[in-house]
N, C-alpha and C positions, 0 to 999 in steps of 0.2 A: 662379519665373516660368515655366518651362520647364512644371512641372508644370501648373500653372494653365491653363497654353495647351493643352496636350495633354488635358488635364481636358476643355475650353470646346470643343477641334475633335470631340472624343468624342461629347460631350454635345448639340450642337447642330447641328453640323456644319460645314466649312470656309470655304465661301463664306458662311454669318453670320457668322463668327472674323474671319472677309477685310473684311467688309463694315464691321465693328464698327471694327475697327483703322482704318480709310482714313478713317469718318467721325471719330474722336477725334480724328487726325492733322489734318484738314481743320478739324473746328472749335479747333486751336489757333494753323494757320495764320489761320484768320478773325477770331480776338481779337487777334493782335497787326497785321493790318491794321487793324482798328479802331482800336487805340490808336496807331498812324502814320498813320495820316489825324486822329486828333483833334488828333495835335501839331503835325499840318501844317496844320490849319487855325489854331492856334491862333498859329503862327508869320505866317500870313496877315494873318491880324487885326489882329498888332502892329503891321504895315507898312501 
């Protein structure tokens, strides 16, 4: 891992490496919002 990153900050450079990781991070926060709002609507509905 270590390498890879160090590879990637080399390569491209940091604020991409930076930019990349926050958006990965950000669209896994986004998927599991999505699927607790569908359970919560889904628990809505039942009532």
């Amino acid at each position: 891992m270590n390498e890879t990153l160090l590879t990637a900050v080399s390569a491209v450079g940091f604020p991409i490496v930076v930019t990349f990781y926050l958006l990965t991070t950000f669209q896994k926060s986004l998927d599991r919002l999505t699927t607790q709002l569908g359970e919560l609507t889904h628990e809505l509905q039942r009532h």
